[in-house]
C-alpha positions in Angstrom: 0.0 0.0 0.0 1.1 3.5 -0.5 1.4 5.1 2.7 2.0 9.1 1.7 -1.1 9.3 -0.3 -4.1 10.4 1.6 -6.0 12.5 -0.3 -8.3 10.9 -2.8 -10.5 13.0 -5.7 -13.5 11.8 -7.1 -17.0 12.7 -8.4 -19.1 13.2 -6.0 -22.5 11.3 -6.4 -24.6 12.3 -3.3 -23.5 14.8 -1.1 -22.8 15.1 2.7 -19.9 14.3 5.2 -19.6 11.0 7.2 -16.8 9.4 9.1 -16.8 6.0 9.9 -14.7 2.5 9.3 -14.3 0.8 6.1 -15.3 -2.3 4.9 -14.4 -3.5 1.0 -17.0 -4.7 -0.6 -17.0 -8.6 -1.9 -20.1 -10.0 -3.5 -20.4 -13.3 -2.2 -19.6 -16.0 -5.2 -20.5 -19.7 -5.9 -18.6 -21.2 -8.7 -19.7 -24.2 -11.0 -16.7 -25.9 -12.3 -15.3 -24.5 -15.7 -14.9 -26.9 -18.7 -14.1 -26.7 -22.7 -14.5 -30.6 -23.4 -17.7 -31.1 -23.1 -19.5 -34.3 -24.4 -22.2 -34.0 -26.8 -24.7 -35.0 -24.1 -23.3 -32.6 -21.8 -23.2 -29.8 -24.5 -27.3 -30.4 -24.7 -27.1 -30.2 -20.6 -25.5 -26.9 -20.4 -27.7 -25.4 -23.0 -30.9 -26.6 -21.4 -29.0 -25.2 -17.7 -28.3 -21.7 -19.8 -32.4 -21.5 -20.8 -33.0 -22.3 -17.5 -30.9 -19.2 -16.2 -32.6 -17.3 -18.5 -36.1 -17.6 -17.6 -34.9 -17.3 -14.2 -33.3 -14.1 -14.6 -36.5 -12.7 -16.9 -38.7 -13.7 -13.7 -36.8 -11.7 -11.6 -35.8 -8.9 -13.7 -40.0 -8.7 -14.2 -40.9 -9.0 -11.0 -38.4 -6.3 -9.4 -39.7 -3.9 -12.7 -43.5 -4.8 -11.6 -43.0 -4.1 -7.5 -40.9 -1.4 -7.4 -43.1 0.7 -10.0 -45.6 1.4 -7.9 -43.0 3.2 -5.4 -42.6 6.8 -7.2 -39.1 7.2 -5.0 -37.9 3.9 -7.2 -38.7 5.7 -10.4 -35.0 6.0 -11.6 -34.5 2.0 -10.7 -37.6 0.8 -12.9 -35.6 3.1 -15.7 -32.7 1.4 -14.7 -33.5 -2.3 -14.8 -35.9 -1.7 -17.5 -32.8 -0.5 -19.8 -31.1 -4.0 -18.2 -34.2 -5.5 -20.5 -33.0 -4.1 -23.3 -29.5 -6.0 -22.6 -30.8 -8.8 -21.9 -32.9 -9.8 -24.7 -30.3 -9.0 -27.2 -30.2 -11.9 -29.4 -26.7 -11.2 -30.4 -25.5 -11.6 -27.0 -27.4 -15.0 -26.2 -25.9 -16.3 -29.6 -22.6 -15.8 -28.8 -23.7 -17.8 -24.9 -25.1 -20.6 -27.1 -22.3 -20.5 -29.7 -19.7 -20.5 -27.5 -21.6 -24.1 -25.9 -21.8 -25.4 -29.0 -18.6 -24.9 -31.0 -16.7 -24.2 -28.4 -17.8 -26.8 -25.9 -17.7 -24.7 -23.5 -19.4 -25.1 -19.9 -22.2 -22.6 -19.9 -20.8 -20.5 -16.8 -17.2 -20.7 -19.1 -19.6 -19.6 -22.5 -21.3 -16.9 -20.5 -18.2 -15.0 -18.6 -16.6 -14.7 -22.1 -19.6 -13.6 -23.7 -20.0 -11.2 -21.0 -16.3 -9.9 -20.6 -16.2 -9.7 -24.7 -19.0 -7.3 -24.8 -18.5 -5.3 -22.1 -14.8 -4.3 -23.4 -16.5 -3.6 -26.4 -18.6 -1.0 -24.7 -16.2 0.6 -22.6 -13.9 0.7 -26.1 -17.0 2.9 -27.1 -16.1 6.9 -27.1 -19.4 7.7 -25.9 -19.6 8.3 -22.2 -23.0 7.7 -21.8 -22.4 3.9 -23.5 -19.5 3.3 -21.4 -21.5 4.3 -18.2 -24.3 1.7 -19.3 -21.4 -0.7 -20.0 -22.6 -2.0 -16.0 -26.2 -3.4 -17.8 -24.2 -5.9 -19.3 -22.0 -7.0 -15.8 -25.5 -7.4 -14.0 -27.2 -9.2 -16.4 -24.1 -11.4 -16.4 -23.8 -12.0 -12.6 -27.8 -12.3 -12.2 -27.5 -15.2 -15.3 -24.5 -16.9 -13.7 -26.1 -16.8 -10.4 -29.0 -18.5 -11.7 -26.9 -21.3 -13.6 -25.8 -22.5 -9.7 -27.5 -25.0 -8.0 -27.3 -23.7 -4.9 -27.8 -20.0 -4.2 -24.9 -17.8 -3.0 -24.1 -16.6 0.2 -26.0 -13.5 1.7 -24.1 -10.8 0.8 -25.8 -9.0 3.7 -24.4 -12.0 6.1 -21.2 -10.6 7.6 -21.7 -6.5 7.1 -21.1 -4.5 9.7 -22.9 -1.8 11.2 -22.3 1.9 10.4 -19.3 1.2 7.3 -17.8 3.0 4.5 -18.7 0.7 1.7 -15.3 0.8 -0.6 -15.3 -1.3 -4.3 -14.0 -1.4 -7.4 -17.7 -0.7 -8.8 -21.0 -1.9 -7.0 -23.7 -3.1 -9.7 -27.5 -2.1 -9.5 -28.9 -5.7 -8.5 -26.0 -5.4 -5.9 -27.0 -2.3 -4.9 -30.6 -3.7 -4.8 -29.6 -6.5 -2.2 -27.0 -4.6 0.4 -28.4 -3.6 3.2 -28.3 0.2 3.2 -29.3 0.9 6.1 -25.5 0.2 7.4 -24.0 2.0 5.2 -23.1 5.6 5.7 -21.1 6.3 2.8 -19.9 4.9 -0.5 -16.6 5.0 -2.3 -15.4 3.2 -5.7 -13.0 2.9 -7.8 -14.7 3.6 -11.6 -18.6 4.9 -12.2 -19.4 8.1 -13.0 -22.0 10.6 -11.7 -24.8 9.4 -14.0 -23.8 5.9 -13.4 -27.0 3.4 -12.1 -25.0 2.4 -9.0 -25.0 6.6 -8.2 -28.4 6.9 -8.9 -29.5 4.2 -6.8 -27.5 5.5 -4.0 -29.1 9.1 -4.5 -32.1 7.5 -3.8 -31.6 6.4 -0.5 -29.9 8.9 1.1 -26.3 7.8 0.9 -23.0 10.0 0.4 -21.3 8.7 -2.5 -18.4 9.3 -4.3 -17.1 7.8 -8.0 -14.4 7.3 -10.0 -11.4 7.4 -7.5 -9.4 4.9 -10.1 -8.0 3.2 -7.2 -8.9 3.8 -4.0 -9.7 -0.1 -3.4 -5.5 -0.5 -3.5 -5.0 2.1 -0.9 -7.5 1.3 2.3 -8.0 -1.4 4.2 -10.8 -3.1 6.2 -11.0 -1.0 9.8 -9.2 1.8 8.7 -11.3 5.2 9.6 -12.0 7.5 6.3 -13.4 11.0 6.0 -15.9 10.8 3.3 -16.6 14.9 1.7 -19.3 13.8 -1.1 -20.1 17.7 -1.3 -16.4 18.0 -2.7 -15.8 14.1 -4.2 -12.7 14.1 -1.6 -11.9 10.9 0.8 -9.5 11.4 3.2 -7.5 8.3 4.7 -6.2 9.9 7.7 -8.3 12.7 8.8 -6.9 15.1 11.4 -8.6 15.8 15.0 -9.9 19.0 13.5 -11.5 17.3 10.5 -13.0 15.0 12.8 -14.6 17.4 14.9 -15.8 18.9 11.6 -17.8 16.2 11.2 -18.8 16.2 14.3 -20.7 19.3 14.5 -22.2 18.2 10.8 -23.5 15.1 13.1 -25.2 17.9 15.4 -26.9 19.6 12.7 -28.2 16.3 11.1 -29.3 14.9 14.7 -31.1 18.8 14.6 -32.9 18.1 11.6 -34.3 14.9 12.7 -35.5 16.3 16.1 -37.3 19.2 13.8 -38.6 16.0 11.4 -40.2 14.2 14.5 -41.9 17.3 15.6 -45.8 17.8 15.5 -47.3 18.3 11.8 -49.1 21.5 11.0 -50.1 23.8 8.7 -49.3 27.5 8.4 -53.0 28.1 10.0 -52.4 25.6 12.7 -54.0 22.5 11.0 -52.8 19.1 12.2 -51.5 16.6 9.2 -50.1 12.9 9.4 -47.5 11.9 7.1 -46.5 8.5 6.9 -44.5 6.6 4.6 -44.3 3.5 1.9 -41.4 0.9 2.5 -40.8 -2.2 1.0 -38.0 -3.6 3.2 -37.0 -4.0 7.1 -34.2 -0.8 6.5 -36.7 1.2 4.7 -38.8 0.9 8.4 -35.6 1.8 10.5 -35.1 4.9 8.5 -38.6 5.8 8.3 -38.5 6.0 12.3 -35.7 7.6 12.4 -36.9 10.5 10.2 -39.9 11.2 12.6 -42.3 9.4 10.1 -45.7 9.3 11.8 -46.3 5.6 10.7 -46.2 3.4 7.7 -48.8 3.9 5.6 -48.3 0.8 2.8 -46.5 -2.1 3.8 -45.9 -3.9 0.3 -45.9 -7.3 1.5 -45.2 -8.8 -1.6 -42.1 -7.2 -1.9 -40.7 -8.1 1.6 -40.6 -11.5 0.1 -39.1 -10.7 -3.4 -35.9 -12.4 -3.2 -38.2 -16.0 -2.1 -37.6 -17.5 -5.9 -37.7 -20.9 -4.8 -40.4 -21.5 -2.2 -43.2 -19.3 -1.3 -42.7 -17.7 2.6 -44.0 -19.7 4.5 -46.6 -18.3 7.7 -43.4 -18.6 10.2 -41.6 -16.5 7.8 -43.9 -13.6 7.5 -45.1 -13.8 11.2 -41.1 -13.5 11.2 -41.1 -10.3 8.9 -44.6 -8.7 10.4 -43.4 -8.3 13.8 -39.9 -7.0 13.0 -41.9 -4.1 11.5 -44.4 -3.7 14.3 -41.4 -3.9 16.7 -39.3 -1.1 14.9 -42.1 1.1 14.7 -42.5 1.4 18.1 -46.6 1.2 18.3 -46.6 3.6 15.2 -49.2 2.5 13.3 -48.7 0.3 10.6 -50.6 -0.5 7.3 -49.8 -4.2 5.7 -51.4 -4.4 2.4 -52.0 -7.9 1.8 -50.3 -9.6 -1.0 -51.2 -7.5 -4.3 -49.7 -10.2 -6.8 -51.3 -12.1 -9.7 -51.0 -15.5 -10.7 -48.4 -14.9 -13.2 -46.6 -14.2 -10.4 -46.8 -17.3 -8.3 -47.6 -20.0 -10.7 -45.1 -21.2 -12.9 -46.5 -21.7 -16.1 -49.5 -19.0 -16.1 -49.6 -16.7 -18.3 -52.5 -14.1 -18.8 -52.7 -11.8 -21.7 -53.4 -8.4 -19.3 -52.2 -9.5 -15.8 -53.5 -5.7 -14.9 -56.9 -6.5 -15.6 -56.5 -10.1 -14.9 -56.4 -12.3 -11.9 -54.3 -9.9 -9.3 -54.7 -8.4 -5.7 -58.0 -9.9 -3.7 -59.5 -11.7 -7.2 -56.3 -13.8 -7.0 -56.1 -14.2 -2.9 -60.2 -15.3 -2.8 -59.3 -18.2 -5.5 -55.9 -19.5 -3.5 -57.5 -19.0 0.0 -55.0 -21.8 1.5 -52.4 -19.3 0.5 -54.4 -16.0 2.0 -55.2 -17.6 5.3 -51.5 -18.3 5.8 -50.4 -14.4 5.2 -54.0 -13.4 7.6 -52.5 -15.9 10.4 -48.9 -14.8 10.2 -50.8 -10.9 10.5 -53.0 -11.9 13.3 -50.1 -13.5 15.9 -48.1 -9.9 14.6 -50.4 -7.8 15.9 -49.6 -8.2 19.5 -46.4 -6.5 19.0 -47.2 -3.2 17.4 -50.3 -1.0 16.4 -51.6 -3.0 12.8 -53.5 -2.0 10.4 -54.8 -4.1 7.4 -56.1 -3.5 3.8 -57.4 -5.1 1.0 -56.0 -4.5 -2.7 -57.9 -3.9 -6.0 -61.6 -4.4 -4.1 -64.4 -3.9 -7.2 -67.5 -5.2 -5.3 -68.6 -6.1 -1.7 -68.4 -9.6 -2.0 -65.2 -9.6 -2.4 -64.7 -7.8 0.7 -67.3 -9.7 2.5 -65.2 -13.2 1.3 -62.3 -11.4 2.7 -63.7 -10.7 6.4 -64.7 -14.4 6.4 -61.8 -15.6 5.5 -60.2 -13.4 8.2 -63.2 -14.6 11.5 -62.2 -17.9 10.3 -58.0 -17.7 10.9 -58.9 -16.1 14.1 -61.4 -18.9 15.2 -58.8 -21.5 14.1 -55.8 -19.9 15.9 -58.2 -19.1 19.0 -58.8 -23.4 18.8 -54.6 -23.7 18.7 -54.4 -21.9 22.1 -53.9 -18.5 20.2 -55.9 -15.7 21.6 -56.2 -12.5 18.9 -57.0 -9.7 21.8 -56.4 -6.7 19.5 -59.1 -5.1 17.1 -57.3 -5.0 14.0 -58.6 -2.3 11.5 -59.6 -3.8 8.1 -59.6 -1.6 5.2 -59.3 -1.4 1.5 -57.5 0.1 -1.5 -59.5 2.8 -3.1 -57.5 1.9 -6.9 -60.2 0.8 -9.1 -63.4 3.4 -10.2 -65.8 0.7 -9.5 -64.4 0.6 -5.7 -64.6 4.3 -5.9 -67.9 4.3 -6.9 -69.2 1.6 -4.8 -67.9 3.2 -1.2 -71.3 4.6 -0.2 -72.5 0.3 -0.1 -69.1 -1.1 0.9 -68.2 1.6 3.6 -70.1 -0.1 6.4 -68.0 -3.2 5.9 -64.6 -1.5 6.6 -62.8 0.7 8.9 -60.8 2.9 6.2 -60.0 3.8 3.3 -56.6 3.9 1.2 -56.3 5.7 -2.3 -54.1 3.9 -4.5 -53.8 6.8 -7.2 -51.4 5.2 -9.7 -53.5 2.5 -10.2 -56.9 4.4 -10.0 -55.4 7.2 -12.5 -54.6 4.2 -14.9 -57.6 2.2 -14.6 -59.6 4.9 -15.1 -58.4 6.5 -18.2 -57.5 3.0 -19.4 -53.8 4.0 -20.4 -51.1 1.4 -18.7 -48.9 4.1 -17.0 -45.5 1.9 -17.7 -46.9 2.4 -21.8 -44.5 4.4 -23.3 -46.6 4.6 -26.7 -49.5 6.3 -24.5 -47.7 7.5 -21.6 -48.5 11.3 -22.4 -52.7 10.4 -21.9 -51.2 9.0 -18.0 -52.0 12.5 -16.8 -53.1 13.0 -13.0 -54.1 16.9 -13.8 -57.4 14.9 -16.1 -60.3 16.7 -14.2 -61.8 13.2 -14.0 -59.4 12.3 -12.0 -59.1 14.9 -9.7 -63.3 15.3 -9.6 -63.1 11.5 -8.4 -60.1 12.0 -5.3 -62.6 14.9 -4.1 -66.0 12.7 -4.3 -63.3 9.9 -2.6 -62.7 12.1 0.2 -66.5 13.6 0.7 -68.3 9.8 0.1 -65.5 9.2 3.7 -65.6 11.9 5.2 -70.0 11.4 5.3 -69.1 8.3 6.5 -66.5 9.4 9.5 -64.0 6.8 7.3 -60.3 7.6 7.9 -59.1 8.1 4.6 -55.3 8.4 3.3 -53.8 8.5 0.0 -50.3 6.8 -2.0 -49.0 6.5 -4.8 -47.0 9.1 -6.9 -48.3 12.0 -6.5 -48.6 11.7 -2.7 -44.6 11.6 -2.7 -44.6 14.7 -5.1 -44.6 17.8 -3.7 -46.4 19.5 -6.6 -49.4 17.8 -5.6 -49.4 18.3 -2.6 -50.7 21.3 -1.8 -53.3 20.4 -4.6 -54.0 17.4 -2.6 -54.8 19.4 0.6 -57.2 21.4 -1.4 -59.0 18.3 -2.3 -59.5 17.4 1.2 -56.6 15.0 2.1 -55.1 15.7 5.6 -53.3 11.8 5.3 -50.6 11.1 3.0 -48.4 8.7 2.7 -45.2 9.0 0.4 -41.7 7.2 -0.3 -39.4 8.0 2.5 -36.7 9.7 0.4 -39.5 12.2 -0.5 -41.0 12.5 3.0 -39.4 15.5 4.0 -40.2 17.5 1.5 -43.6 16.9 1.3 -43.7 17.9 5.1 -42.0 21.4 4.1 -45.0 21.7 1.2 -47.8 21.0 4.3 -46.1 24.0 6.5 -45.7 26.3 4.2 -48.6 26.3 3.1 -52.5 27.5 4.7 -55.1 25.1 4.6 -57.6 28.0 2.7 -55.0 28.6 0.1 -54.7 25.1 -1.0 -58.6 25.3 -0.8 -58.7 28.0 -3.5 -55.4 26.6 -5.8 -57.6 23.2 -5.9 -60.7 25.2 -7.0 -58.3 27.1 -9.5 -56.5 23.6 -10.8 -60.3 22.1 -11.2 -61.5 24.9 -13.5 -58.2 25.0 -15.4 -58.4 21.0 -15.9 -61.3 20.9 -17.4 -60.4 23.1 -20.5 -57.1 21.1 -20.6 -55.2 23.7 -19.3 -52.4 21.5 -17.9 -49.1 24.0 -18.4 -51.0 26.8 -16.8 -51.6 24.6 -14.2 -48.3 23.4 -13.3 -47.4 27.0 -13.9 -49.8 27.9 -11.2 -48.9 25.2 -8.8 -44.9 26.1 -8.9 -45.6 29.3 -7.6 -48.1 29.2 -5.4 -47.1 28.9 -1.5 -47.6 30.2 1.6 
């Protein structure tokens, strides 16, 4: 190692200043053995084993694209892995896989690092910086494949990280960056990426100081040694003097200010009370939630808790497990599980439906597996005794299904109540509000539950019947259509003539646009993605509970004549 160096420049990513201990980053590996005399038997193995891997790898890649778009603060990774799409159905770059099996009689692990290694060169050879940057697609389509040609899965990479480290690498892919737990993690260093790199994004979206392109930091620190990380100037500094230190200490008081002002009561600028909870998908999403003063959690995807379960379905044990890791981090915060909002195409190997949007998703696919429902139900009921729960139906379009649902739900609690299980908590049972004929049918359904949810990204696209992820018609996915907004208002009058707590997700809840719109309309719940939390709040205090009564009245009339830059015109500048 090179002692005299200590000063390291890079692009800054994310900014802010932490100090803390390193840890190098190494992606846990399991490798098949590597051949090139392969039998012609065995050549017709590996090729069957490489097709394998790739419907594998298309499950996964679809499944992360489908969960994580409904989470506006994940909008850059749905970009990103949607791009990784692109990659990976290159027919070019599976021929030279299949190829290399074939002619080359090559093991497919052997046949796909070549391919791999062969085309990315190729793209960093390319002048372009943008191409170079995206050179990363083709390393995590390779690792995800390869991962997927093993017969055993590898290590958790999460398995030996410590607590409260300054992640160091050479470069850090997306999926990787999808499976570390971040929530240990104070800062990240590498050795190549650049600013608009997907690794950078990703860690932009959760918060964390990041710095690129230090060429070779990764040969100049060691595990335990103590960094400086300035993202605000791309500098890391190996050996950081007292007075550096203590610079960062007094950036530590100021952060630990902020979060006392984050926990503080919600109002107004005329005094009116607000809740703002948030949307997480994952255990450290939860701890950072708390930690930023969040008043609860307002969608649990539960679905997505489970994403990386490819080769069993959790089982009740597991998601009791899961549930009551939540409820105990929240700290009797209240807590909103939406029950599993997945469609068969998801769980059934096999299925296929033409439209799984309009198909058999949500509680249409939960009533017809109700083996499978009862187990998540049971798992929430046994949770409930540790935290403050809350439960909700997804994609309701008549009463029966709700009705089902509740039965369905007596019944787990008269079976565990028979197993010496006593549920002593009332649990509130709600829905989603993300269909028009739920929206429609509240004034016969609202006697059935306790509250109400709006789902908007699914409402906005069910209602103008324009798939938002549709790039052909993505410009008619507009959430300023006066239909729209005329139906959130007759959502929130149809509850409040019912005393119904209502709240309201999805994208434009996280946006802080809307938001002030959204008060207009009669919304004093929201709940966004956490990254986006904090702003929203400054929207809500800034601004007076009869302006956003008027700029909603304004934003109506200019909606219906279609009026939608004068409106976002209007919006941007009004405050206060």
């Amino acid at each position: 190692m090179v002692e005299e160096k200590v000063i390291f420049k890079g692009i800054s990513a994310y900014s802010g200043v932490v100090y803390g201990k390193v840890y190098k980053w190494r992606p846990p590996r399991k490798k098949k053995e590597e051949r090139t005399d392969l039998s012609p038997q065995e050549v017709k193995q590996e090729l069957d084993l490489f097709k394998q891997s790739l419907e594998k790898t298309e499950a996964e890649l679809t499944s992360l694209i489908y969960n994580h778009s409904h989470d506006p603060g994940q909008r850059e990774l749905v970009e990103i892995l949607e791009s990784q799409v692109v990659f990976f159905n290159d027919p070019l770059f599976r021929a030279r896989v299949v190829e290399r099996i074939t002619q080359g009689k090559e093991s497919a692990n052997l046949a796909l690092e070549t391919a791999v290694s062969s085309l990315y060169e190729e793209f960093q050879a390319i002048p372009d910086e943008f191409f170079r940057e995206r050179a990363d697609h083709i390393l995590d389509i390779g690792k995800r494949l390869a991962a997927n040609l093993e017969a055993e899965k590898p290590p958790d990479a999460n398995a030996n990280l410590p607590d409260h480290i300054i992640l160091i690498a050479k470069e850090i892919t997306p999926s990787e960056m999808i499976t570390i737990d971040k929530s240990k993690i104070k800062g990240i260093a590498t050795d190549y990426g650049g600013k608009t790199g997907h690794m950078a994004i990703i860690a932009r979206n959760f918060g964390i100081p990041t710095i690129v392109g230090l060429k070779n930091i990764t040969s100049h620190v060691d595990d335990e040694d103590y960094v400086l990380l300035d993202a605000s100037k791309g500098i890391l500094n190996r050996f950081p003097s007292l007075s550096e230190i203590k610079l960062h200490g007094l950036q530590s008081q100021f952060n630990a200010s902020v979060q006392i002002e984050e926990k503080k009561e919600l109002k107004t600028k005329d005094g009116i009370r607000f809740s703002i909870k948030v949307n997480v998908d994952s255990a450290e999403e939860v701890q950072t939630a708390f930690n930023k003063g969040a008043a609860g959690i307002g969608l649990v995807r539960t679905e997505i808790l489970f994403i990386n379960y490819t080769d069993h379905k959790p089982t009740e044990e597991e998601q009791f497990s899961a549930y009551k890791q939540i409820l105990v981090s929240m700290d009797n915060r209240p807590v909103t599980f939406r029950v599993w909002d997945i469609g068969a195409d998801k769980m059934e190997n096999g299925y296929e439906e033409a439209n799984p949007f309009l198909g058999s998703r949500g509680i249409r696919y939960l009533l017809r597996h109700p083996h499978f429902f009862k187990e998540q139900i049971r798992a929430l009921l046994r949770a409930s005794e540790y935290g403050t729960m809350h439960v909700m139906l997804p994609m309701i379009t008549t009463l029966t299904e709700v009705l089902e649902a509740k039965l369905l739900w007596q019944e787990c609690i008269r079976e565990l109540k028979e197993e010496g299980i006593d549920i002593t908590k009332q649990i509130p049972l709600g829905i989603m509000v993300e269909t028009p004929a739920c929206a429609l049918n509240l004034p016969f359904i609202g006697k059935y539950v306790d509250f109400y949810s709006v789902g908007t990204n699914d409402l906005l696209q069910y209602l103008l019947a324009v798939e938002r992820n549709n790039h052909v018609v993505n410009d008619l996915y507009n959430p300023w259509h006066v239909v729209f907004l005329l139906l959130l208002k007759n959502i929130v009058d149809v509850a409040k003539s019912q005393r119904k707590p209502i709240s309201i997700c999805g994208e434009i809840a996280s946006d802080p646009m809307f938001t002030a719109v959204l008060m207009g309309l009669g919304f004093r719940d929201l709940s966004c993605a956490v990254p986006l939390m904090q702003k929203v709040r400054a929207k809500i205090a800034e601004t007076s509970t009869w302006k956003s009564k008027l700029l909603a009245e304004q934003v109506l009339e200019l909606s219906g004549e279609e009026r939608y830059q004068e409106i976002e015109e209007l919006v941007n500048k009004t405050s206060g």
